[in-house]
C-alpha positions in Angstrom: 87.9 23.3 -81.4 89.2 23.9 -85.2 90.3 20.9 -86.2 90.7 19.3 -90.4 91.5 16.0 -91.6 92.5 16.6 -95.6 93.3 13.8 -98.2 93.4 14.9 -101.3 95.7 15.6 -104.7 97.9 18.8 -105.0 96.4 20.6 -108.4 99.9 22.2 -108.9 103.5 22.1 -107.2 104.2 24.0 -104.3 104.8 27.5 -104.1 107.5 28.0 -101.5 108.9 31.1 -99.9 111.4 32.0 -96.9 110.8 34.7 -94.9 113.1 37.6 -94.2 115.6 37.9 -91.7 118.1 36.5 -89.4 115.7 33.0 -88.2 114.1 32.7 -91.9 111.7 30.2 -92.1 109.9 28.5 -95.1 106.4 29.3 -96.3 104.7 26.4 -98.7 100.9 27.4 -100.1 99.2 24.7 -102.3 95.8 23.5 -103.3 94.4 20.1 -102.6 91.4 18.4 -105.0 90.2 16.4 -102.2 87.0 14.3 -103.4 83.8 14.8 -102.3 82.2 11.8 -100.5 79.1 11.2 -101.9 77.6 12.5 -105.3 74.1 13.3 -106.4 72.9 10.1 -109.1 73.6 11.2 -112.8 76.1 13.3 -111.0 79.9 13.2 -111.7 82.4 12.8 -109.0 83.2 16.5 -107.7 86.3 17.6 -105.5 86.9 20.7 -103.6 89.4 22.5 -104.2 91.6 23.4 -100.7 94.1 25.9 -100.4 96.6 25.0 -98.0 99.6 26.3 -95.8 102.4 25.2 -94.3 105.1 26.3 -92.2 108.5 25.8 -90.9 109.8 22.1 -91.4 106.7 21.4 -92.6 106.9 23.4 -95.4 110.4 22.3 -96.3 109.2 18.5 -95.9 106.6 20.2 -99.0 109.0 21.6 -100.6 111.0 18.8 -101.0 108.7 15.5 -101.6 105.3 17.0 -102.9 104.8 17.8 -106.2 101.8 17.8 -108.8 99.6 15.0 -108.6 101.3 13.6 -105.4 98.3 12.1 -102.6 98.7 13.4 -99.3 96.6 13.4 -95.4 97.1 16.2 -93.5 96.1 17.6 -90.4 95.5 21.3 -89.5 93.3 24.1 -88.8 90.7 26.4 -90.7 92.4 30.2 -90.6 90.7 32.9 -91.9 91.9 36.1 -92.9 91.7 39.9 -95.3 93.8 42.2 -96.4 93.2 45.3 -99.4 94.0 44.3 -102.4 95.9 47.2 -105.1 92.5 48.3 -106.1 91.5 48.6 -102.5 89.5 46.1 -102.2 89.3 44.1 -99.6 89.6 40.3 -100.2 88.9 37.7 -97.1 90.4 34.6 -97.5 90.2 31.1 -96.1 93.4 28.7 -95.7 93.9 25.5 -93.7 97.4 25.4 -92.0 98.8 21.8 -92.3 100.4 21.1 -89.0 100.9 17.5 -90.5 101.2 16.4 -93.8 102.0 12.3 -95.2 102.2 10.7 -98.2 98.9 8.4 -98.8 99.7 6.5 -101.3 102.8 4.5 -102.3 105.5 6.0 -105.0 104.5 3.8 -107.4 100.2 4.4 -106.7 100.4 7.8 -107.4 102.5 7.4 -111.4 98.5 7.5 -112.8 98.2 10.3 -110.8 94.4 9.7 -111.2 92.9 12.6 -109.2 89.5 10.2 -108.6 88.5 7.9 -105.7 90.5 6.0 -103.7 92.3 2.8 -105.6 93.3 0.3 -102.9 96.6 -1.5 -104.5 97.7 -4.8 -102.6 100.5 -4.8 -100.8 103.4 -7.0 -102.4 105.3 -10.0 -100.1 108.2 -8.8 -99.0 111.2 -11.7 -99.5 114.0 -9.9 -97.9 115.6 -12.0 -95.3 115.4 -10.2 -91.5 112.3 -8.2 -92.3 111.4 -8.6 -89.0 108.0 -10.7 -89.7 107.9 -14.1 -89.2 106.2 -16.5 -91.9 103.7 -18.6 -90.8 102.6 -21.9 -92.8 99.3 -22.6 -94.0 96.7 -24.7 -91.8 98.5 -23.9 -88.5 95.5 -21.4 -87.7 94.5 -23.7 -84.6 98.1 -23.9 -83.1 98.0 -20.1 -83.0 97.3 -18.6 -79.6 94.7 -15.4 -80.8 92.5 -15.9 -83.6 
């Protein structure tokens, strides 16, 4: 099974091609910081740095909404690969292909676009009318038929 789980920070925007030919399709490479989890003491937080791939609608979905900075999860799969480089060299490389990529943060989280640890930000009440959640006053926690 070859199976990743990425959250991390892109380092730069996008690079997005299409392919040629009649059925082009878009190809989006980008690098994610993604933190490490734990750190030696004395040590400062280190991230790896990720280069990604997507394809297809994926890639346009990239193209469109991801940008420096931006947080994202993404699901994929480790794909390696070589080719000879103009000094014939050859050069193996090592991408993850996002299948799946989401935002993980709100727009307004990621405006400190702090590239760090995880910031949990609480959620604000929502006071539109028909928002589809019920309120329920305070104290009626016994009435209630789960707790």
């Amino acid at each position: 099974m070859n199976k990743v789980i990425l959250m991390g920070r892109l380092t730069r925007d996008p690079e997005v091609r299409y392919s040629q030919g009649e059925n082009s399709s878009a190809v989006a490479r980008y690098t994610l910081a993604v933190d490490r989890r734990f750190k030696r003491q004395g040590d400062e937080q280190t991230a790896d740095f990720i280069s990604c791939v997507s394809f297809g609608k994926t890639a346009e979905f990239v193209e469109r909404y991801l940008h420096q900075g931006t947080r994202i999860t993404g699901c994929g799969r480790i794909q390696t690969g070589s080719y000879t480089n103009k000094d014939g060299v050859k050069v193996y490389t090592t991408d993850v292909v996002m299948d799946e990529v989401e935002f993980a943060e709100s727009k307004n989280a990621g405006a400190d676009n702090n590239a760090g640890g995880f910031q949990p930000s609480a959620p604000s009440p929502s006071h539109a009318v028909g928002d589809g959640f019920m309120n329920i006053p305070d104290g009626i926690d016994e009435e209630l038929p789960f707790n």
